[in-house]
C-alpha positions, 0 to 999 in steps of 0.5 A, a space after each residue: 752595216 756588215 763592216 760595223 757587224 765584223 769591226 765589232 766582232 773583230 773588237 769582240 775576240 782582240 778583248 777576248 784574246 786580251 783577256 787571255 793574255 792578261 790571265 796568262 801573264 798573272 798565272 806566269 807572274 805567280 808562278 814565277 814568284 813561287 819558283 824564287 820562294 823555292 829556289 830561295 828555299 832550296 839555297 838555304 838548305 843547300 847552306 845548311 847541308 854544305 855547313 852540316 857536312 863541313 862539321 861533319 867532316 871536322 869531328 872525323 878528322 878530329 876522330 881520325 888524329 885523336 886515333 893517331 896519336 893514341 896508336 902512337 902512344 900506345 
């Protein structure tokens, strides 16, 4: 009866321990899927932010000739 006793106590933490895991790999899935949300994110703002600076910098060179050619017809 002792063997029965510890098998079943041995079944009871291996379920136990299942359990654990399976619990830790759902936390991990979902924050994994939240960390691609935010990366995804992230990337998209960057594009935004690369194309806002390109603009940017296309208006102030633009800026920068009509001054040139002002001075050089002044």
């Amino acid at each position: 009866m002792n063997s029965l006793h510890q098998t079943t106590a041995d079944l009871d933490r291996l379920e136990k321990r299942l359990r654990e895991v399976t619990d830790r790999i759902k936390r991990l899935e979902e924050e994994n899927r939240s960390l691609h949300a935010r990366q995804e994110s992230l990337v998209a703002e960057r594009a935004t932010l690369v194309q806002r600076n390109e603009e940017a910098r296309s208006r102030v060179e633009a800026m920068i000739e009509r001054l040139k050619s002002l001075e050089n017809a002044g």
